[in-house]
C-alpha positions, 0 to 999 in steps of 0.5 A: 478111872470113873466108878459106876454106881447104882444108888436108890434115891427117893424110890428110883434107881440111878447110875452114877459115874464118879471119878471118886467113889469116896467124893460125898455124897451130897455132891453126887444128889446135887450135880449128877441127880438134880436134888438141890434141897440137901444144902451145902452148910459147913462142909464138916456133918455139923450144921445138918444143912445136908441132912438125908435118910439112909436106910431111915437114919438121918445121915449128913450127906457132906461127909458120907462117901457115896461108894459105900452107898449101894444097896441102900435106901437115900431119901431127901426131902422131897421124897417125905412127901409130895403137894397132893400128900405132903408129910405132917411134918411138911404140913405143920411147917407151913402151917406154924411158918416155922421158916424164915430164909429157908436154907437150913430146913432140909436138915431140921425137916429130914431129922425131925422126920427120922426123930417122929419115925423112932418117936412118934409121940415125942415130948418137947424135951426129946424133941429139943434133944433130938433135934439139936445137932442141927444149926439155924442162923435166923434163929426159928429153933422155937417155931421149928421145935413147935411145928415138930410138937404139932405132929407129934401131939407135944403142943 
């Protein structure tokens, strides 16, 4: 029997129907709400390629059930910023071209907007130690550290 949930992603209000309300969220924002940035990395909440905010706390979204979710705010990557006004963080990336293929950035971006959230000022050490549970297999840790240390004044 199908679950009706009201979930609030990026400001606006959606219902759902999941067959199972401990399904992960992350399947819920891609198939039912069309937000294919939250990636699909390991499935197990260590690569951070699924990271989201709940409530403003980074949050893996392949390990989170999405029943336990109402009532509180899920904000993905595309609801930091838009083009007309894009995030610092958004900006800094493009301008350091922290990227390579792209995948993993959603969880680099998503926890360092959470990290320069709690810590706006934060040093190269706490931006390194904030940011470290989160995996790039084309290894841009070094332009992705220094994009994050443009926001926050560490550079």
């Amino acid at each position: 029997m199908a679950t009706t949930l009201k979930l609030e992603v990026n400001g606006t209000s959606h219902t759902i129907h999941v067959e199972d309300p401990d399904m992960p969220l992350l399947y819920a924002l891609r198939d039912d709400l069309d937000q294919t940035n939250p990636r699909f990395g390991c499935g197990l909440g260590q690569c951070g390629a699924c990271t989201v905010h709940i409530d403003g706390k980074p949050t893996r979204s392949c390990v989170t059930p999405v029943g336990k979710l109402e009532g509180k705010s899920i904000t993905t990557i595309t609801g930091l910023g838009t083009e007309e006004h894009p995030h610092p963080l958004q900006t800094a990336f493009a301008e350091v071209q922290a990227t390579q293929c792209g995948y993993c950035m959603n969880g680099w971006m998503m926890t360092a907007a959470a990290l320069i959230a709690e810590k706006p000022k934060a040093t190269i050490a706490e931006i390194k130690q904030g940011l470290a549970g989160v995996k790039c297999r084309c290894g841009t840790h070094t332009s992705i550290v220094r994009a994050v240390a443009r926001v926050t004044g560490a550079a």
